[in-house]
C-alpha positions in Angstrom: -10.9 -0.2 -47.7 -8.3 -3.2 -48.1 -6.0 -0.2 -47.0 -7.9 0.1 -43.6 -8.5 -3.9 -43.2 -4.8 -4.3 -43.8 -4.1 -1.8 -40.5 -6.9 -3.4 -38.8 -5.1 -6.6 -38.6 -2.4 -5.3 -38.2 -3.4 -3.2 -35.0 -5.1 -6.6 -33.8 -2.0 -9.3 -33.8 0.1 -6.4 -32.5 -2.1 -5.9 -29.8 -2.3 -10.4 -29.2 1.4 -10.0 -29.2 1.3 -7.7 -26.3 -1.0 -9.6 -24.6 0.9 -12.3 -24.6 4.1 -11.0 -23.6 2.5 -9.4 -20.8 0.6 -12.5 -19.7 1.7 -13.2 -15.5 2.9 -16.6 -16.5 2.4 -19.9 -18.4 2.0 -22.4 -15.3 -1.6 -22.5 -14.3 -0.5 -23.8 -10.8 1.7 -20.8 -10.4 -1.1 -18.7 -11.5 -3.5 -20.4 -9.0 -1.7 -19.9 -6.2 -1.4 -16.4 -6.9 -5.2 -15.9 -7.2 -5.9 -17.3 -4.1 -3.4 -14.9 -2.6 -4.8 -12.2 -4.2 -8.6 -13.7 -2.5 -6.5 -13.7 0.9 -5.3 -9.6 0.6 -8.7 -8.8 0.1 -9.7 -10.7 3.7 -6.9 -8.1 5.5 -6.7 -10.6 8.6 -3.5 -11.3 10.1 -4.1 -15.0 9.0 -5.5 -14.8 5.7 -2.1 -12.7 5.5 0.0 -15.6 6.3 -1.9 -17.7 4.2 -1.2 -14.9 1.0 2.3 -15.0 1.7 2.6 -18.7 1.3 0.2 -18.6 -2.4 2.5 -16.1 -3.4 5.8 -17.8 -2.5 4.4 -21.3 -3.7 3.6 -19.2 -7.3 7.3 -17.9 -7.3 8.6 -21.2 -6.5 6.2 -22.9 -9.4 7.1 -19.9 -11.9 10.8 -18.0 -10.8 9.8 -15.2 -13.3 6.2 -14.7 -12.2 6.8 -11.1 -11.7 3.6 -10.1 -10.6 3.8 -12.9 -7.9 7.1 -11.5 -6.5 5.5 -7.9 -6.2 2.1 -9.2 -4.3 4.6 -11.1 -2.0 6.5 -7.8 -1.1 3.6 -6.3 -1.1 2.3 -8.6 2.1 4.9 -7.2 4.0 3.3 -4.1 3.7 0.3 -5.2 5.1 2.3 -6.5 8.1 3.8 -3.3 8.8 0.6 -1.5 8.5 -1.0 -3.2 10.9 1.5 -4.1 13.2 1.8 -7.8 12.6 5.3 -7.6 12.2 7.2 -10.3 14.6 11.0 -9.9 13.5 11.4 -6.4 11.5 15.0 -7.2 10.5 14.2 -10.5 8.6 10.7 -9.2 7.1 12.3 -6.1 5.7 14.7 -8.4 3.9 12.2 -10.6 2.8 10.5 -7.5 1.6 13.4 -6.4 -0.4 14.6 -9.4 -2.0 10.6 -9.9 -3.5 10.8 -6.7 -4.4 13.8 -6.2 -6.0 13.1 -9.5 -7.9 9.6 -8.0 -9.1 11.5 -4.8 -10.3 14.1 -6.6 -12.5 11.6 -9.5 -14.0 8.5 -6.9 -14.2 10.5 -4.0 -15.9 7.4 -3.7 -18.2 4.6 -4.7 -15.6 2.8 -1.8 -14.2 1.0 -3.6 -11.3 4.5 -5.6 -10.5 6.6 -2.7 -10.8 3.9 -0.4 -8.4 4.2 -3.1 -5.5 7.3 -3.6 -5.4 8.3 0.3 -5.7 5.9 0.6 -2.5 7.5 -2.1 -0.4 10.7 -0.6 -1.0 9.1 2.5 0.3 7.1 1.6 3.5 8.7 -1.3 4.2 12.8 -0.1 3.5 11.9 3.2 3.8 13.7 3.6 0.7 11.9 6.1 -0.9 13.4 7.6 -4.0 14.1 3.9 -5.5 10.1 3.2 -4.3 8.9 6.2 -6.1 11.3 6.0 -8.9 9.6 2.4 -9.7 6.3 4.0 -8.9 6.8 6.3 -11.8 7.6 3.8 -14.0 4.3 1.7 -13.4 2.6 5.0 -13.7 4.4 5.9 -17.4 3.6 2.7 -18.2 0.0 2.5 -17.3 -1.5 5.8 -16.2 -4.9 4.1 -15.6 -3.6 1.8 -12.8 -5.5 3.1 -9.3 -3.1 1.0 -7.0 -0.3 2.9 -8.3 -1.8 6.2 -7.9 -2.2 5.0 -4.0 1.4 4.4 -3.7 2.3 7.6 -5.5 -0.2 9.4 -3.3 1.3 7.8 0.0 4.8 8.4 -1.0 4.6 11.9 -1.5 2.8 12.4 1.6 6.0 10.4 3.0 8.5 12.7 1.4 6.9 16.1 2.6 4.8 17.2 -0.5 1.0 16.8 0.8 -0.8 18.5 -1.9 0.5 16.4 -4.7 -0.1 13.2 -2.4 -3.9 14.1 -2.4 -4.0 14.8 -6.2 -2.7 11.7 -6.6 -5.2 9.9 -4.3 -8.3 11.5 -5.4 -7.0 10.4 -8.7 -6.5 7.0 -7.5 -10.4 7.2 -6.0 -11.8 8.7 -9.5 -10.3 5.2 -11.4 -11.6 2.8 -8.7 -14.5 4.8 -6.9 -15.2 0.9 -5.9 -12.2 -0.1 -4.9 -12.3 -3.1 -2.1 -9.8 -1.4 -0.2 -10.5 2.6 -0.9 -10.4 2.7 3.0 -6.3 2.5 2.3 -6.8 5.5 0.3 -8.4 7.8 2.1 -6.2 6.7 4.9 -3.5 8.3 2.5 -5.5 11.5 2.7 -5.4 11.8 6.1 -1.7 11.4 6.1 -1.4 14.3 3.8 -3.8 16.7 5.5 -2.0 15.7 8.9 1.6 16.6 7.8 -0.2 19.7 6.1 -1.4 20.4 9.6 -5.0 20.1 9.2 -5.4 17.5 11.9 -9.4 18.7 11.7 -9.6 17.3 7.8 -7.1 14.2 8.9 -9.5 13.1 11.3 -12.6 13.4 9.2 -10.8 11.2 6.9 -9.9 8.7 9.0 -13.4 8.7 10.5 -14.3 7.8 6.4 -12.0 5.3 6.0 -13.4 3.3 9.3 -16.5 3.5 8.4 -15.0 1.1 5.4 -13.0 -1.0 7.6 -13.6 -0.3 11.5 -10.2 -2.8 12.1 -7.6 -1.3 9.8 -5.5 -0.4 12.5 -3.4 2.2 10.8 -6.5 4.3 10.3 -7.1 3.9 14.2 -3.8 5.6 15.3 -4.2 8.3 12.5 -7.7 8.7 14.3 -6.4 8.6 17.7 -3.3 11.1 17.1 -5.4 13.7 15.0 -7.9 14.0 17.7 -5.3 13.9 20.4 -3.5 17.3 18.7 -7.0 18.9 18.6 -7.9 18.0 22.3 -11.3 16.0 21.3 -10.2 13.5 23.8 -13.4 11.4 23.5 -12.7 10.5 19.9 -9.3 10.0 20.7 -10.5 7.8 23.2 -12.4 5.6 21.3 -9.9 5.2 18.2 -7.5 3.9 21.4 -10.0 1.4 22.7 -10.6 0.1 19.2 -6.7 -0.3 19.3 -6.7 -2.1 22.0 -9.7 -4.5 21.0 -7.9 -5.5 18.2 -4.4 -5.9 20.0 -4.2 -6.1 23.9 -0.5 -5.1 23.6 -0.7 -2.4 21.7 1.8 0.3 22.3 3.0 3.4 21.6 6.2 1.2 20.1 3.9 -0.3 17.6 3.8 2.6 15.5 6.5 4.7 16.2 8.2 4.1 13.2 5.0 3.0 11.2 5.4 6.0 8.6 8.8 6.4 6.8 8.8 10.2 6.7 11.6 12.6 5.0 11.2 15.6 7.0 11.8 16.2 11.0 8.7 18.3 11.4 6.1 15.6 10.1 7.9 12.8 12.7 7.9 15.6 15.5 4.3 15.9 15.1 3.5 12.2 14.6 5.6 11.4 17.7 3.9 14.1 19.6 0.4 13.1 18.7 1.1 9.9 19.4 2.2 10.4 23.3 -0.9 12.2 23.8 -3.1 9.1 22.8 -2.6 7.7 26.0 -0.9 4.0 24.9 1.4 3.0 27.1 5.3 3.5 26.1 
């Protein structure tokens, strides 16, 4: 019994240790401003956006090793892409890859900082064999993390490989069934089952995922060029007028070059689904 009380404690201050060299940071302002940029993701407006951006840069500037921090603020420049928010690509894909870059080198043993940043690199850069390399890493390190298992999911879809992107999505769903923003995942889905072909399954997905959020726009155009390749113009047509609610000015430009995809036969059928939606060039 002292035997077993001996490894008990053992396991126990080994397992404080880790906590505590796993702990985001040590300033409580930096850490502050990073949970009220984590409340502004979760809003998904443009503005509450801007307003995340600024937490997470005033958390980096408090605490230059926050990790964590440095990931979430790559991470925002996902969201902008995503949605089309984006008002000067050049400088936010820099912006993107300097946070994330920093996140990979101060996070090399933080899942959730390691995962964001290996996405941003991904969508944002379209560098995708660094995004999923550091994807993988998050994923060795903590095989329980749902938000990685999204960005795994998406970035296989990106590089041509749509079964493994759903396995890896339905896995992400299985951890977090409750996830806040499962609407991103099963907009994942339809990716895969688009670039698989099965524009019928992609649009029933995306029909899911605005059921969750009826303004993500990227779920709109997934909508609106699925059931423009299957002719069902009248969902088509309402996916466009959503669109266009949400942004006057939406083009066919605003998404062009939305999805960073690998192979020529998943943009061909992108790009052709998306001139049949009707937005203007």
């Amino acid at each position: 019994m002292a035997t077993l009380a001996k490894i008990a404690k053992e396991d126990k201050k080994q397992a404080e240790i880790e906590r505590a060299r796993h702990k985001p940071t040590e300033k409580l302002a930096a850490y502050d401003y990073y949970l009220h940029g984590m409340a502004n993701i979760y809003q998904g407006t443009r503005d509450a956006n801007v307003e995340a951006l600024h937490n997470f840069q005033r958390a980096t500037e408090i605490d230059p090793d926050f990790a964590t921090a440095h990931g979430m603020n790559a991470y925002c420049y996902v969201w902008r892409k995503a949605n089309g928010w984006v008002a000067d690509s050049a400088r936010e894909a820099a912006a993107a890859e300097s946070a994330a870059r920093k996140a990979a080198k101060l996070g090399f043993d933080d899942a959730v900082a390691l995962a964001q940043a290996g996405f941003a690199l991904a969508f944002v850069l379209a560098n995708l064999d660094d995004g999923a390399a550091l994807i993988d890493r998050a994923l060795n390190l903590n095989p329980n993390l749902a938000a990685a298992w999204r960005f795994s999911g998406y970035v296989r879809a990106f590089l041509g490989d749509p079964e493994r992107a759903i396995e890896h999505l339905q896995r992400a769903i299985r951890l977090s069934p409750l996830d806040p923003l499962i609407f991103i995942v099963q907009n994942g889905i339809v990716l895969a089952h688009f670039f698989a072909g099965r524009y019928d399954e992609a649009l029933d997905w995306a029909q899911r995922a605005l059921r969750q959020n009826p303004n993500y726009a990227a779920a709109l155009i997934m909508a609106a060029v699925s059931a423009a390749l299957l002719g069902r113009h009248e969902e088509r047509d309402r996916a466009v007028e959503r669109l266009r609610a949400l942004d006057p000015d939406v083009t066919i430009g605003s998404f062009a070059n939305v999805w960073p995809l690998r192979r020529p036969e998943d943009l061909s059928a992108f790009d052709k689904g998306l001139r049949l939606t009707g937005l203007p060039a």
